[in-house]
MIDOSE-1310 file (N, C-alpha, C; in nm, 2 decimals, decimal comma, always signed):
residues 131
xxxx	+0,66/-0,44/+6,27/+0,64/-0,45/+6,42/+0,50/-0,45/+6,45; +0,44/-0,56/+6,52/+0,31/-0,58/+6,57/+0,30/-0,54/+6,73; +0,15/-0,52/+6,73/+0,17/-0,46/+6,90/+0,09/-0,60/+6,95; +0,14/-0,64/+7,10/+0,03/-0,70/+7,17/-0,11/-0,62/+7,21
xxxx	-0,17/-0,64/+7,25/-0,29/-0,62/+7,31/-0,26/-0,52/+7,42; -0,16/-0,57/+7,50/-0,13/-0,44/+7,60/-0,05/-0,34/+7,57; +0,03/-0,39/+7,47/+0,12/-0,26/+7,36/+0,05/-0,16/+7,29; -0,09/-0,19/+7,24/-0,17/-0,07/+7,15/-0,23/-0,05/+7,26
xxxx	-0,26/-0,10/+7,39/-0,37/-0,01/+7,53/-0,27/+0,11/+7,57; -0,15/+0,08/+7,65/-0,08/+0,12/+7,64/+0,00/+0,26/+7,51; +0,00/+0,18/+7,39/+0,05/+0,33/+7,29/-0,09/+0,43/+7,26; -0,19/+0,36/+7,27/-0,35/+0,43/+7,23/-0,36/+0,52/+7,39
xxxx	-0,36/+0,50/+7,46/-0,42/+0,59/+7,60/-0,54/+0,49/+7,63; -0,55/+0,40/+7,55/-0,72/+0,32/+7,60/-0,72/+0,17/+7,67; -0,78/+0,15/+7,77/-0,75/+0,02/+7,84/-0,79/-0,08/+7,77; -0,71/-0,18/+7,76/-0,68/-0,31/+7,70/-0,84/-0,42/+7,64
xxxx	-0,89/-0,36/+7,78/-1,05/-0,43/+7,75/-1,10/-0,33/+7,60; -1,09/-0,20/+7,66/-1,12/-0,18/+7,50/-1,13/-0,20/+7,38; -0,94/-0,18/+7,34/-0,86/-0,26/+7,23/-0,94/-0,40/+7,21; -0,93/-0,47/+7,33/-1,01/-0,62/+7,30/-1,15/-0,60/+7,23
xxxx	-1,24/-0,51/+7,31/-1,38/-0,50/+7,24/-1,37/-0,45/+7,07; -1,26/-0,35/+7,07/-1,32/-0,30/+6,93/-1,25/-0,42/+6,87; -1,15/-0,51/+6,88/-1,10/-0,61/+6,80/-1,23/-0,72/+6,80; -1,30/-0,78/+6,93/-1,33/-0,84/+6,88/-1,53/-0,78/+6,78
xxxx	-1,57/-0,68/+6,84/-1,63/-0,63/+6,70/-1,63/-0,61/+6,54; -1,48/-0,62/+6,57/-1,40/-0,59/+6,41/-1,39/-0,46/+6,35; -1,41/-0,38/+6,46/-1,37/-0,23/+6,42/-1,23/-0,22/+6,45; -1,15/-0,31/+6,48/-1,04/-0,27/+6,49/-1,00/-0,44/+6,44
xxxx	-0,88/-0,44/+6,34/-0,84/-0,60/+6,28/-0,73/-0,60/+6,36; -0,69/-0,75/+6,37/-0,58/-0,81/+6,44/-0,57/-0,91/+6,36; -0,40/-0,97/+6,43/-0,39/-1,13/+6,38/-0,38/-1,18/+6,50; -0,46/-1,31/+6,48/-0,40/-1,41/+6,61/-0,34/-1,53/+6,59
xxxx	-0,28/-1,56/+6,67/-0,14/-1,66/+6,66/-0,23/-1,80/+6,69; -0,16/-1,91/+6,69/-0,22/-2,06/+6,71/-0,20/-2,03/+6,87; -0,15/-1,95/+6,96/-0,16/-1,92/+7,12/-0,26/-1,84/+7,17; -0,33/-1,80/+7,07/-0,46/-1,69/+7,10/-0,40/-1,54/+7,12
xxxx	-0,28/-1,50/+7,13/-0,21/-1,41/+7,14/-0,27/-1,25/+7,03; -0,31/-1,18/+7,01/-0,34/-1,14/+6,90/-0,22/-1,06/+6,89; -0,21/-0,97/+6,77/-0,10/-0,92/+6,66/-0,15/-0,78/+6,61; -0,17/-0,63/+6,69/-0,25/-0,51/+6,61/-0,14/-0,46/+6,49
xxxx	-0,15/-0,42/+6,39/-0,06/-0,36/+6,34/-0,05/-0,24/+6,35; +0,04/-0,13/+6,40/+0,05/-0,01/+6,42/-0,05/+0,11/+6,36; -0,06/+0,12/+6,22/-0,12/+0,12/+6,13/-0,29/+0,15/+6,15; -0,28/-0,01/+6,18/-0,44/-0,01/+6,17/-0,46/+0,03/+6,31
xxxx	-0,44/+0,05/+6,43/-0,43/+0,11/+6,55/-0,46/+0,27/+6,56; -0,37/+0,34/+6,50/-0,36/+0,45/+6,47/-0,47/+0,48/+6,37; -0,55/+0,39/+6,29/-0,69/+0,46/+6,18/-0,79/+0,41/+6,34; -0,78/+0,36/+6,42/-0,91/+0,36/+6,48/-0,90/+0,43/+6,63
xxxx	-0,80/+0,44/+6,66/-0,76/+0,51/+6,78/-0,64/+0,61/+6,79; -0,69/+0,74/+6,68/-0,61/+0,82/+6,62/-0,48/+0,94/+6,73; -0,40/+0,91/+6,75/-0,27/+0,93/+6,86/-0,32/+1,08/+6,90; -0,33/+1,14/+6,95/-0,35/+1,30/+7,01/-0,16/+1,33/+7,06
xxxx	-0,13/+1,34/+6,97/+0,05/+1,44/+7,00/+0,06/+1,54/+7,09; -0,02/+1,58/+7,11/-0,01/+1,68/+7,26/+0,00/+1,60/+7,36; -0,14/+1,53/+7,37/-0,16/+1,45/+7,50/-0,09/+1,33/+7,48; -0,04/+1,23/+7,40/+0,06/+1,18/+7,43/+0,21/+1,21/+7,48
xxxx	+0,24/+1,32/+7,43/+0,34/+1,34/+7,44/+0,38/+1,40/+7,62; +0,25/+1,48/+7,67/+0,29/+1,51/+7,80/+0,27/+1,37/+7,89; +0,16/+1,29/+7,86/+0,19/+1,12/+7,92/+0,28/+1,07/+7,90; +0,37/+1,06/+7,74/+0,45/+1,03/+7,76/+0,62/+1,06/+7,84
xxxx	+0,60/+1,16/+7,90/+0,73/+1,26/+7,94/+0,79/+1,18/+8,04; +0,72/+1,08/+8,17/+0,82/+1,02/+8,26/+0,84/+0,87/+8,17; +0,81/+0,86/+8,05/+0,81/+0,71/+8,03/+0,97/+0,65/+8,03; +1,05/+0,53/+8,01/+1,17/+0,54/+7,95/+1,17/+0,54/+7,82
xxxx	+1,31/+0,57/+7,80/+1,33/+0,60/+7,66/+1,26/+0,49/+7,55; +1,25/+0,32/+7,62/+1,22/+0,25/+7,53/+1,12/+0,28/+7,46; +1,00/+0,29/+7,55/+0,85/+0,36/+7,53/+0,89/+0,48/+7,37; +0,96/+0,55/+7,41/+0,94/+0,66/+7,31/+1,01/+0,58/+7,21
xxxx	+1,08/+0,53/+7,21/+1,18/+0,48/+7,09/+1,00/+0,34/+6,98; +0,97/+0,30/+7,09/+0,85/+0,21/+7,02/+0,73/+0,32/+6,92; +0,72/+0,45/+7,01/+0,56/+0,53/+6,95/+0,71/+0,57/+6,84; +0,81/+0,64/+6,84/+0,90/+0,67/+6,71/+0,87/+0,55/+6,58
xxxx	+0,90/+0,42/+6,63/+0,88/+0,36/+6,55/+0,77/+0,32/+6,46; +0,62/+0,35/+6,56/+0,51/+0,36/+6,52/+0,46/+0,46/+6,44; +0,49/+0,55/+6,43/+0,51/+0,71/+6,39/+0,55/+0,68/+6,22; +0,66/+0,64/+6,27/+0,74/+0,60/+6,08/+0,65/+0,52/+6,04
xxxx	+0,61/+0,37/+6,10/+0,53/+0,29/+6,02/+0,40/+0,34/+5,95; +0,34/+0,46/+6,03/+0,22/+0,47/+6,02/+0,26/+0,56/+5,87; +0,34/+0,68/+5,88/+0,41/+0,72/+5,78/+0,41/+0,70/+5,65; +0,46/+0,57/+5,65/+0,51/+0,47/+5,53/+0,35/+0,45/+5,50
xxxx	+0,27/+0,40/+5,59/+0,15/+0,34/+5,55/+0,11/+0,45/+5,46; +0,04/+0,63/+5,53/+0,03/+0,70/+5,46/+0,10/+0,77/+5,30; +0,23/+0,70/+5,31/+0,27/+0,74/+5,20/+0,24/+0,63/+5,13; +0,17/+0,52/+5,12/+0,17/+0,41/+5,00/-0,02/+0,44/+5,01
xxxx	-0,08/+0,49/+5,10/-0,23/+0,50/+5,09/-0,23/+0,61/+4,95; -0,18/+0,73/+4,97/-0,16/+0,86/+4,89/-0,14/+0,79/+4,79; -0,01/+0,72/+4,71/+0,02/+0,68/+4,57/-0,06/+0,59/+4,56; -0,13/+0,49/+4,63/-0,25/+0,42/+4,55/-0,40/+0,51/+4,51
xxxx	-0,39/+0,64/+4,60/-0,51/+0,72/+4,56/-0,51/+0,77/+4,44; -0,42/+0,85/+4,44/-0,28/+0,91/+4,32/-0,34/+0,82/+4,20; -0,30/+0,72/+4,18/-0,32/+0,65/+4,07/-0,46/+0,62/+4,08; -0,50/+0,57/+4,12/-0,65/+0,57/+4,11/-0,73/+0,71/+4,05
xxxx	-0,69/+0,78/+4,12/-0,77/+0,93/+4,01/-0,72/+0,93/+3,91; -0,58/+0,91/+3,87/-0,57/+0,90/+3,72/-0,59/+0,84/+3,66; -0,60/+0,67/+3,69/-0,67/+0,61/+3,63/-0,85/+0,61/+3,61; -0,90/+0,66/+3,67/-1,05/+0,77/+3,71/-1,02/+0,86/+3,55
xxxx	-0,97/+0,95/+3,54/-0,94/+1,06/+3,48/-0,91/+1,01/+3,31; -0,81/+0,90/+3,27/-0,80/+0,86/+3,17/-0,93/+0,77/+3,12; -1,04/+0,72/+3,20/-1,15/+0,66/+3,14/-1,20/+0,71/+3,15; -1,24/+0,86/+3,22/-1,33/+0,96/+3,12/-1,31/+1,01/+3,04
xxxx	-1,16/+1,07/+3,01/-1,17/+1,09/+2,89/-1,17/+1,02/+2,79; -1,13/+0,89/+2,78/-1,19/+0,80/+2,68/-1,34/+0,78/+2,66; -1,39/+0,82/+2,84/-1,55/+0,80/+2,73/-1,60/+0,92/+2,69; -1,55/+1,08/+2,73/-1,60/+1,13/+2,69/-1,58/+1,13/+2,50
xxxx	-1,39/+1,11/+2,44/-1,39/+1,08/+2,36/-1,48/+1,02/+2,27; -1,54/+0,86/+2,32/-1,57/+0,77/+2,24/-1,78/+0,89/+2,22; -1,82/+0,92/+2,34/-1,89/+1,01/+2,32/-1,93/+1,12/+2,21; -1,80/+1,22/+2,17/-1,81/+1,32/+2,09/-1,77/+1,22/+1,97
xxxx	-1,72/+1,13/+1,95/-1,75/+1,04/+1,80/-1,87/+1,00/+1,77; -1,95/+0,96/+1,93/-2,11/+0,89/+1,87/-2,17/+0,97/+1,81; -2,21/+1,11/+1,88/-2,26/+1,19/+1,80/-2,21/+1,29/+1,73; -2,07/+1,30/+1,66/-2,00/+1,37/+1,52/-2,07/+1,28/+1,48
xxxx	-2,05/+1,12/+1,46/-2,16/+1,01/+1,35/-2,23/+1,04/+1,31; -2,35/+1,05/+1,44/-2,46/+1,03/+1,42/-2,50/+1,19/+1,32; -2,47/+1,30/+1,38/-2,48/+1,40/+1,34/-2,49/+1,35/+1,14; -2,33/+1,32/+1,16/-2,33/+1,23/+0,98/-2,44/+1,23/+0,89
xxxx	-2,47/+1,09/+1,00/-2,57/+0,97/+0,95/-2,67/+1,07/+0,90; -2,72/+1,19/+0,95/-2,81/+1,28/+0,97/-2,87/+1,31/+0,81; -2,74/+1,42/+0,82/-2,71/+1,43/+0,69/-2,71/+1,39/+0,55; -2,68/+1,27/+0,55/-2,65/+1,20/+0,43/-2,80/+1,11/+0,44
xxxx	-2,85/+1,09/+0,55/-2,99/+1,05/+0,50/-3,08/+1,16/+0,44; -3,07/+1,29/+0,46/-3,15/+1,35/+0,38/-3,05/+1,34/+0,25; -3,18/+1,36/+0,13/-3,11/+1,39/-0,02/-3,03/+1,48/-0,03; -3,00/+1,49/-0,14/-2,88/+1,59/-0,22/-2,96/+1,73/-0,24
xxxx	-3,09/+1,73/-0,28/-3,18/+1,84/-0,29/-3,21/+1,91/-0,17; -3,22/+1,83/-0,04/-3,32/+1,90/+0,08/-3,15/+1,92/+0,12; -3,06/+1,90/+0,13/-2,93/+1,94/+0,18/-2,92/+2,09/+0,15; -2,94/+2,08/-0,01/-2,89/+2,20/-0,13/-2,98/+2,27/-0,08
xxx	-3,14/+2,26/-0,03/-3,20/+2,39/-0,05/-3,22/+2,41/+0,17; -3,13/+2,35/+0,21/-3,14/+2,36/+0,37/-3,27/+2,30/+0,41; -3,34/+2,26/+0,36/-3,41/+2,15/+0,45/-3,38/+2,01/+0,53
């Protein structure tokens, strides 16, 4: 579900010109249609014009029901968004987490080697008497 232009002024508390300005700065993304219509996604609405639930909610108190049934709707979407933001973070630190320990791995091999190489370059003599 996309909002119009007067649907996010309206669900945000902020006048429409605004929504317009931060869209057309690009602080705030939209789609626009081949009618010039634009398209906010709930979502991205809510990361730039973050809902105050107190003060919506007492604005919202004479609305009709429709009104509430749309920010409900907005609410889940935003939801859903947060819960797929979290599991791509989620995996991202573990995938973070498994290439360091591979490099720390590949690490503690360079120098066990090198340590090696150390060794065996000195003789059999300066080993035997600790030099």
């Amino acid at each position: 579900m996309e909002l119009s232009l007067s649907a996010a002024a309206r669900l945000s508390g902020k006048a429409k010109a605004t929504i317009h300005r931060a869209v057309k700065s690009g602080k705030l993304s939209a789609r626009r249609d081949e009618g010039g219509v634009y398209h906010i996604d709930p979502a991205e609405l809510s990361r730039v014009f973050p809902l105050n639930v107190h003060e919506t909610s007492q604005r919202n108190a004479a609305e009709p029901p429709e009104t509430h049934l749309e920010r409900d709707a907005l609410l889940v979407q935003e939801v859903a968004h947060l819960k797929e933001s979290l599991t791509r973070e989620r995996e991202t630190v573990d995938d973070l987490r498994r290439r360091l320990d591979r490099a720390e791995d590949r690490a503690y091999a360079l120098t066990h080697q090198a340590t090696l190489d150390q060794s065996k370059a000195r003789g059999f003599l300066a080993r035997l008497l600790g030099r």
